[in-house]
Every structure is written in structure tokens, then in C-alpha cells.
C-alpha positions as CSV (number, residue, x, y, z in Angstrom):
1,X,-46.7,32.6,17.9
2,X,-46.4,35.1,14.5
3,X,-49.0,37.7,14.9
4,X,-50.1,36.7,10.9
5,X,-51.7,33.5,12.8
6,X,-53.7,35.3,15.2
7,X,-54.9,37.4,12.8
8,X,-55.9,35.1,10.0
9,X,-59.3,34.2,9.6
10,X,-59.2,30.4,9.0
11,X,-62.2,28.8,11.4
12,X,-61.6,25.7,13.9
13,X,-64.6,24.2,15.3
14,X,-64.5,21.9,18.1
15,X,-66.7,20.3,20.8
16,X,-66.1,19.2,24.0
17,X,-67.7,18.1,27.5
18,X,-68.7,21.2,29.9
19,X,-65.8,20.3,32.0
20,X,-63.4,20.6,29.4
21,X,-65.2,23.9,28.6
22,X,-65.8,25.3,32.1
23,X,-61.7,24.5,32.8
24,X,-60.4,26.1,29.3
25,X,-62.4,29.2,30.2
26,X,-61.4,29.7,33.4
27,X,-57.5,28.6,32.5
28,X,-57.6,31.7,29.9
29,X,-59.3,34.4,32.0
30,X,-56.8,33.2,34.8
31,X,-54.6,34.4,31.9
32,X,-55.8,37.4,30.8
33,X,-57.2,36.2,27.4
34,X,-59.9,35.3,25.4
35,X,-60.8,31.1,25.0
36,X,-60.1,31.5,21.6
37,X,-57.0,33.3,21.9
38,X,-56.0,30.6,24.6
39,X,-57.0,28.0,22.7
40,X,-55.0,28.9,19.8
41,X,-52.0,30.0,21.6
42,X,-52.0,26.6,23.7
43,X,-52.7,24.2,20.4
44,X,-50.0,26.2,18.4
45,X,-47.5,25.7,20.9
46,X,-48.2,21.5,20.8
47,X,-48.2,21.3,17.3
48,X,-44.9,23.2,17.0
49,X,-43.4,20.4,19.6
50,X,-44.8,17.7,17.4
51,X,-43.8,18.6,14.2
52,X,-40.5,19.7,15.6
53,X,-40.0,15.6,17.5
54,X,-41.3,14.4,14.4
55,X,-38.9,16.3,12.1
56,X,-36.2,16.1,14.7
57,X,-33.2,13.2,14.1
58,X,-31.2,11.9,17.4
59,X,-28.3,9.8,17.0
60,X,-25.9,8.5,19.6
61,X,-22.2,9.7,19.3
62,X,-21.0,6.6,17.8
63,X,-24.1,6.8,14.7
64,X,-23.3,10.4,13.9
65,X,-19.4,10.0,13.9
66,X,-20.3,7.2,11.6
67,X,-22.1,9.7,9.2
68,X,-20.2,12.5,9.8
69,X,-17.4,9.6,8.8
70,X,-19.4,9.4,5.6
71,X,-20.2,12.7,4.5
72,X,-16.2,13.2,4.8
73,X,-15.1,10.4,2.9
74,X,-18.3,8.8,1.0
75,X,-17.6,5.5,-0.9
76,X,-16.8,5.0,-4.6
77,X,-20.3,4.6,-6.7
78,X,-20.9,0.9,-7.5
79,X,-21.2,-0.1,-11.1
80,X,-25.0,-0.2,-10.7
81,X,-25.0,3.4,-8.9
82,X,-22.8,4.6,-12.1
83,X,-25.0,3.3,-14.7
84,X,-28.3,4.4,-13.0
85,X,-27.0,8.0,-13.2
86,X,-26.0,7.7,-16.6
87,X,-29.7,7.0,-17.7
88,X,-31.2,9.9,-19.4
């Protein structure tokens, strides 16, 4: 995690059950930390392997030869394409 998020001063507030509380706490001194710093180090992690599936585009071999395919030898404009870009 970049040290500039750790030491930014944006607020989260959250609550939560007591067990949920009682297990976070004792997960981050079983780790040397503070809650918060667990907490953030933890939720940071998950939201960077969200956003990174989310943003993240699998094809099968046969669907990105067919692209690649494409990208190498792309198909002559249509009339419409042609006099779309010609607008001003």
C-alpha cells in the first residue's frame, strides 16, 4: 500500500457487531498493528482486487486472435463511418 494512503487524513466510519470487533482486534494485534492500520491495509488490498477484476478483460485464445486479427488488418470504413467523420 503507498505510504501517502496511510498517512492521509481522510476519515472512515464504520460499525459493526462486537464479534466482528472483538475478531478484527485481535487479528491485528496477532499482527503487530493497530485496528486501524489493519483495517485499512486489509480493505485496500480488496478494493485493489476489485477494481483490478473489474477493470481486467479475459478472452479465450480464439477471441483475442480474432482482435489481434483486427487491430492488424481493420476493415475499410463504411460509407456511414466515412460521412460521420466528415461532420464538423
Amino acid at each position: 500500500m503507498p505510504a501517502t494512503i496511510a498517512n492521509e487524513a481522510a476519515r472512515i466510519n464504520l460499525r459493526t457487531s462486537a464479534d466482528a470487533k472483538a475478531m478484527i482486534e485481535r487479528a491485528a494485534a496477532l499482527m503487530g498493528t493497530t485496528v486501524s492500520s489493519f483495517m485499512l491495509q486489509n480493505a485496500y488490498e480488496a478494493a485493489r482486487r476489485i477494481v483490478s477484476e473489474n477493470d481486467t478483460l479475459l478472452l479465450t485464445q480464439r477471441d483475442f486472435e480474432a482482435f489481434a486479427e483486427s487491430m492488424e488488418h481493420p476493415p475499410k470504413p463504411k460509407a456511414a463511418l466515412r460521412k460521420l467523420m466528415a461532420r464538423r
